[in-house]
DSSP file (Angstrom, degrees, kcal/mol; ACC not computed):
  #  RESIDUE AA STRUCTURE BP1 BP2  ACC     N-H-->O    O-->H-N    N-H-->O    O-->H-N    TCO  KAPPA ALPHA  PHI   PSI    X-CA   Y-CA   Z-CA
    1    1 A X              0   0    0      0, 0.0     2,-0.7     0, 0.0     0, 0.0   0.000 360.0 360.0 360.0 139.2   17.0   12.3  -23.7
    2    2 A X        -     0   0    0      1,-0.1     4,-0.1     2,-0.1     0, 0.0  -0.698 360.0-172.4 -81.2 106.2   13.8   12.2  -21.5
    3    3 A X        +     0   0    0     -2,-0.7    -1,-0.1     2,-0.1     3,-0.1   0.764  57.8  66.9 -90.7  -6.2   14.8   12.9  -18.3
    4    4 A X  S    S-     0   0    0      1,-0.2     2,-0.1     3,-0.0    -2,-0.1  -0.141  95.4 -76.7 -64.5 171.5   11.3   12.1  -16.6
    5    5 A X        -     0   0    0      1,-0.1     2,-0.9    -2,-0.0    -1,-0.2  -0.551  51.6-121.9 -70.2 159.1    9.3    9.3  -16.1
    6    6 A X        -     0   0    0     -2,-0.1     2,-0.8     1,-0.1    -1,-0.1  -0.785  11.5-141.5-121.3 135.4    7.4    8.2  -19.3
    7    7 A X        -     0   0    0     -2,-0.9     2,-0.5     1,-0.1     9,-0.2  -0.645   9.6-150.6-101.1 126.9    4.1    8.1  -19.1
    8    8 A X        +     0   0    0     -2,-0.8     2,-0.3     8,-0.1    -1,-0.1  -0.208  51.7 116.6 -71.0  30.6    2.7    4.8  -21.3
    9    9 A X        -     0   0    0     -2,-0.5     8,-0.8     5,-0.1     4,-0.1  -0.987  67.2-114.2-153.3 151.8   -0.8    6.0  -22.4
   10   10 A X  B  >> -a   17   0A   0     -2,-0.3     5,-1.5     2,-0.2     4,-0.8   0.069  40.3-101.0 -87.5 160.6   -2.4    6.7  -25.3
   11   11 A X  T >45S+     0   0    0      6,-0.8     2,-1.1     1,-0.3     3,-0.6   0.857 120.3  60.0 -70.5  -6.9   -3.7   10.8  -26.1
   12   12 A X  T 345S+     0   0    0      1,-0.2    -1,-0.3     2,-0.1    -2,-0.2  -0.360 100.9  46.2 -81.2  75.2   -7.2    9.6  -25.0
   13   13 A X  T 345S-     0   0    0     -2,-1.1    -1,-0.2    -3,-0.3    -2,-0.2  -0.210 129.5-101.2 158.1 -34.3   -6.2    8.8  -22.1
   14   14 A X  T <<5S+     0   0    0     -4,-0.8     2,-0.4    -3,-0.6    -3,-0.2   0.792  87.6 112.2  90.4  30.8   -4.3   12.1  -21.7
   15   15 A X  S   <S-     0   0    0     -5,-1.5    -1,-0.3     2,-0.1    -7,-0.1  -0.896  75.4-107.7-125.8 159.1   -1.0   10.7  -22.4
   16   16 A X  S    S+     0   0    0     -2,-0.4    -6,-0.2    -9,-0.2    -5,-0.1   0.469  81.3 101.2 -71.6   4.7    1.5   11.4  -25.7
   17   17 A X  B     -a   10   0A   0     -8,-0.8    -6,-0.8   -10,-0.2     2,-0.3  -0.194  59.9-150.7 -40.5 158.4    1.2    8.4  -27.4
   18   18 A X     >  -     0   0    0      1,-0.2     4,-2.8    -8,-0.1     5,-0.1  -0.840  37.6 -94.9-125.7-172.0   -0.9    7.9  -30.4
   19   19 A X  H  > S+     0   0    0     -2,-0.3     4,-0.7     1,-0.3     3,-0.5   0.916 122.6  55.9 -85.8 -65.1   -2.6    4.7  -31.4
   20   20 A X  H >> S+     0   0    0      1,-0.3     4,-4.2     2,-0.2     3,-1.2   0.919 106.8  44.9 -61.7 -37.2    0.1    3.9  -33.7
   21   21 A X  H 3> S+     0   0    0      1,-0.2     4,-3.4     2,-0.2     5,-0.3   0.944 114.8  46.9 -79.6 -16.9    3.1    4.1  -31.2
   22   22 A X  H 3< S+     0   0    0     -4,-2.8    -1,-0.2    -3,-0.5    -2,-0.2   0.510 109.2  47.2-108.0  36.2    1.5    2.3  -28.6
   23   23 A X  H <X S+     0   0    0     -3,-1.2     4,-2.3    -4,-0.7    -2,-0.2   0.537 118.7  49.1 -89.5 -32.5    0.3   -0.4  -30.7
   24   24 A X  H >X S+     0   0    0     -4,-4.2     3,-4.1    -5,-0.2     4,-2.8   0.966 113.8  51.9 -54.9 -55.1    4.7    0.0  -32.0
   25   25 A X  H 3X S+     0   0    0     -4,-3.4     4,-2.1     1,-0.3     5,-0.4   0.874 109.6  41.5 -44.1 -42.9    5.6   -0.1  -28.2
   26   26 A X  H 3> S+     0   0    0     -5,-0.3     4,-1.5     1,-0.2    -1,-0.3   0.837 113.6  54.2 -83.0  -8.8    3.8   -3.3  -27.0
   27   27 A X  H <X S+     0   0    0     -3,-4.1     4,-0.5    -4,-2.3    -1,-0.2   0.811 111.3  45.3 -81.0 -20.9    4.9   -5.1  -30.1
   28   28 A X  H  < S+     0   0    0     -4,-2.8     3,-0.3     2,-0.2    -2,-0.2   0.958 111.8  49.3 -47.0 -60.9    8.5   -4.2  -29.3
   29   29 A X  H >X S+     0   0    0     -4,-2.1     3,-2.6     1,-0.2     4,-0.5   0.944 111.8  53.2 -41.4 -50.2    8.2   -5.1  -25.6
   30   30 A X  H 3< S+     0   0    0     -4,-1.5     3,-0.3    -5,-0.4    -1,-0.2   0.816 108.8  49.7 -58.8 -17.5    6.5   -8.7  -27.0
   31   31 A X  T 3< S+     0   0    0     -4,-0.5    -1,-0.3    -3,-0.3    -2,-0.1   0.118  89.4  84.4-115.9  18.9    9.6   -9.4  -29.4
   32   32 A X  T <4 S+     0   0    0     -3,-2.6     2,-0.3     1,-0.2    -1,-0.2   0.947  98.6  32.3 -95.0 -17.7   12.3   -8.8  -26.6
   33   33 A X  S  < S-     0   0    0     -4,-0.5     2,-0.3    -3,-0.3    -1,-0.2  -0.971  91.3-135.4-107.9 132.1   12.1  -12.3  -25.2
   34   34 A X        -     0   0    0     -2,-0.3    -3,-0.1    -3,-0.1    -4,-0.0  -0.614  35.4 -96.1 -78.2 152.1   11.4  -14.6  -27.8
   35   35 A X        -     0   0    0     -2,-0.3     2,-0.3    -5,-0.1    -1,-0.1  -0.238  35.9-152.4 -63.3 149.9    8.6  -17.1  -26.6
   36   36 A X        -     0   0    0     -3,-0.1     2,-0.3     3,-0.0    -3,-0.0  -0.945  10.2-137.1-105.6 141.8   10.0  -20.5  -25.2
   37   37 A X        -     0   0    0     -2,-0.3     3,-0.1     1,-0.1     2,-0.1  -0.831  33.0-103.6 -99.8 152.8    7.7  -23.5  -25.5
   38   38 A X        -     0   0    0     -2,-0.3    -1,-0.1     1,-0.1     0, 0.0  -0.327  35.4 -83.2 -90.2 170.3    7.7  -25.6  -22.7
   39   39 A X        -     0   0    0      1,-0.1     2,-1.1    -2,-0.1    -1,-0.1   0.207  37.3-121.5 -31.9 145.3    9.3  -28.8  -21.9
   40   40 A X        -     0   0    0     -3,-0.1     2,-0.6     2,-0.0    -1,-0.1  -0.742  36.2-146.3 -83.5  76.9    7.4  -32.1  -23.1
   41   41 A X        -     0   0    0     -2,-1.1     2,-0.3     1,-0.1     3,-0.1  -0.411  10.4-122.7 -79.6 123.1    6.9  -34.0  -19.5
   42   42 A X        -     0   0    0     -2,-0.6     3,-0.1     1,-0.1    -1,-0.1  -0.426  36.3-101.0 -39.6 102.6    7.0  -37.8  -19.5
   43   43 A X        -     0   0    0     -2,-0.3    -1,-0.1     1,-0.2     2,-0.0   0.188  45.3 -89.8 -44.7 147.4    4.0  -39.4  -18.1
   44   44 A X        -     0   0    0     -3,-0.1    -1,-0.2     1,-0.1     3,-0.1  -0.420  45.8-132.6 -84.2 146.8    4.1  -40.6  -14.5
   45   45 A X        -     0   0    0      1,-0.2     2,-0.3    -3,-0.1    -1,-0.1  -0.008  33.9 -77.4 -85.2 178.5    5.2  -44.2  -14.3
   46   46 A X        -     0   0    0      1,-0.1    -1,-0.2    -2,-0.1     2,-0.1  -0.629  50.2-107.4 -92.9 141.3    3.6  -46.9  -12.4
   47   47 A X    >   -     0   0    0     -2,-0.3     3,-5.8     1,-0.1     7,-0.1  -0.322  35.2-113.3 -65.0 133.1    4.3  -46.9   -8.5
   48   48 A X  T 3  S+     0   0    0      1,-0.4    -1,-0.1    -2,-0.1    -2,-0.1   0.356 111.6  53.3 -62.5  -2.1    6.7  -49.8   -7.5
   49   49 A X  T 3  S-     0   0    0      1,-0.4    -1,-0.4     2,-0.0     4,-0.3   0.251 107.0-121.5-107.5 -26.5    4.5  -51.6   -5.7
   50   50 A X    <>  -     0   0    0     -3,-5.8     4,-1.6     2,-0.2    -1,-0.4  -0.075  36.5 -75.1  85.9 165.8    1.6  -51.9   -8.2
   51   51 A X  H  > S+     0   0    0      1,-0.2     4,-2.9     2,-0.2     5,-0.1   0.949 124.9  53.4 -74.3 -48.2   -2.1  -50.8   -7.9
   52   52 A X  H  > S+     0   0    0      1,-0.2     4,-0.8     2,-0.2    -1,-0.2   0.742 103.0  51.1 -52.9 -29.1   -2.9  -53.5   -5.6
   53   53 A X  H >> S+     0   0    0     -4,-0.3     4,-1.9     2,-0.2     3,-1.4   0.926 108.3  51.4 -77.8 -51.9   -0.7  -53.1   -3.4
   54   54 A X  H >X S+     0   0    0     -4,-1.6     4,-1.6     1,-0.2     3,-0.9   0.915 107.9  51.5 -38.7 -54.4   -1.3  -49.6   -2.9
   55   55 A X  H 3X S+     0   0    0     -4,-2.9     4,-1.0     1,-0.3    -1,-0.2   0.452 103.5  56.8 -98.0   7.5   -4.5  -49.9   -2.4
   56   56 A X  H <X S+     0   0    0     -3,-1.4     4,-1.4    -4,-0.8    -1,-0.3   0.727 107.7  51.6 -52.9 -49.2   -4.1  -52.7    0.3
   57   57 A X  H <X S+     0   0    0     -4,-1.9     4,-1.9    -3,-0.9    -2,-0.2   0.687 108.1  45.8 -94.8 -28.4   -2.0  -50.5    2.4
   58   58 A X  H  X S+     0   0    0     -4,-1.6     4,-3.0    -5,-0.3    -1,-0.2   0.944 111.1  58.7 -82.1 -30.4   -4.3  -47.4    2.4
   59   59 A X  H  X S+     0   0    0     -4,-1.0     4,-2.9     2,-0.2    -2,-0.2   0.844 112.7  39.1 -12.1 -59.5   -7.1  -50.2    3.2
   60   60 A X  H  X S+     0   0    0     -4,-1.4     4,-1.6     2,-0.2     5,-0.3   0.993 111.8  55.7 -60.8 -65.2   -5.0  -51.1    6.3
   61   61 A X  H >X S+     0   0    0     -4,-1.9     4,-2.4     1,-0.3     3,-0.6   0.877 108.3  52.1 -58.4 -40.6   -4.2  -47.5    7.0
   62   62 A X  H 3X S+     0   0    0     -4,-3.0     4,-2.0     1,-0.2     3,-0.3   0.962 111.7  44.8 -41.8 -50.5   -8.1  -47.0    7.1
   63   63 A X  H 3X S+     0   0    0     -4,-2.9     4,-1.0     1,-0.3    -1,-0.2   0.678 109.4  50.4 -63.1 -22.9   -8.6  -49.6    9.4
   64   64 A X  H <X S+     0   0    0     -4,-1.6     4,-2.3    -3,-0.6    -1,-0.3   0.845 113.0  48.9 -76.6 -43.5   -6.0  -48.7   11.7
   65   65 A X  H  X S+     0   0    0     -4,-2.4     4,-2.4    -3,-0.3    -2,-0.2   0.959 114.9  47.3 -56.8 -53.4   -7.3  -44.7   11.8
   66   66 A X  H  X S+     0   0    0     -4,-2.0     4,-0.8     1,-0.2    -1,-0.2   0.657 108.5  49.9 -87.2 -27.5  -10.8  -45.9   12.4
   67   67 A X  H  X S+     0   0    0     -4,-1.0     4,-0.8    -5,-0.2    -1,-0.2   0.805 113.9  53.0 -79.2 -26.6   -9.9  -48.5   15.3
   68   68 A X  H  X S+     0   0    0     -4,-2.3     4,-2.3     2,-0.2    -2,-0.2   0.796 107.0  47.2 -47.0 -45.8   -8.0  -45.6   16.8
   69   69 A X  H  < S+     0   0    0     -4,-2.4     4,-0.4     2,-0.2    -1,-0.2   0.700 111.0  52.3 -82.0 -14.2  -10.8  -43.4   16.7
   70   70 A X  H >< S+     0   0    0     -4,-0.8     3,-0.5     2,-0.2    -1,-0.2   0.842 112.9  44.1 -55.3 -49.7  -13.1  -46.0   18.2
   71   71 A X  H >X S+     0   0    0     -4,-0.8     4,-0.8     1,-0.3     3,-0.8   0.864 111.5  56.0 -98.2 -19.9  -10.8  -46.6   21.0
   72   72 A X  H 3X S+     0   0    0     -4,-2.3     4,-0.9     1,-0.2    -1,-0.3   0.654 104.7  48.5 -18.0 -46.8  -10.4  -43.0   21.4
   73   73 A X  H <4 S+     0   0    0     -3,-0.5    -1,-0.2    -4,-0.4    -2,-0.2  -0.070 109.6  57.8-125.2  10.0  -14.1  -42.0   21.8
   74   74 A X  H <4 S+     0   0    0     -3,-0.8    -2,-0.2     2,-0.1    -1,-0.1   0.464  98.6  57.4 -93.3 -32.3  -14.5  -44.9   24.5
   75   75 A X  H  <        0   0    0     -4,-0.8    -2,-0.2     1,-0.2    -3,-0.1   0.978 360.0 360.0 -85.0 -58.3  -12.0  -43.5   26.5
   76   76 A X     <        0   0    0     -4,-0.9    -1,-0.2     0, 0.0    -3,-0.1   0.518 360.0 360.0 -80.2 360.0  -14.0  -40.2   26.7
């Protein structure tokens, strides 16, 4: 048993590996979790309100920001 730390690099490099064992080592490491694929996510549904409507209510919100900032920039 190696009681040191093990140093991962290959003999150009100045380490004890050779080509072939640390081409073995990193294919070991890759196969210790098999890959998972991910989930399949549902496209996002339509907001409950509809597109019009949304886009009424940031309309408003402009208007409301922008009469703020008017009466804002009077006062000073």
């Amino acid at each position: 048993m190696y009681a040191g730390v093990m140093p991962a690099r290959a003999q150009e490099q100045g380490g004890p590996l050779s080509e072939d064992q640390t081409a073995d080592l990193a294919a070991y490491i890759f196969n210790l979790i098999p890959a998972q694929s991910l989930p399949i996510l549902a496209p996002p549904s339509q907001s409950p309100l509809g597109r019009t409507a949304g886009m009424a209510i940031v309309a408003g919100m402009a208007v409301v920001v922008i009469q703020g900032l008017i009466i804002y920039y009077r006062k000073a």
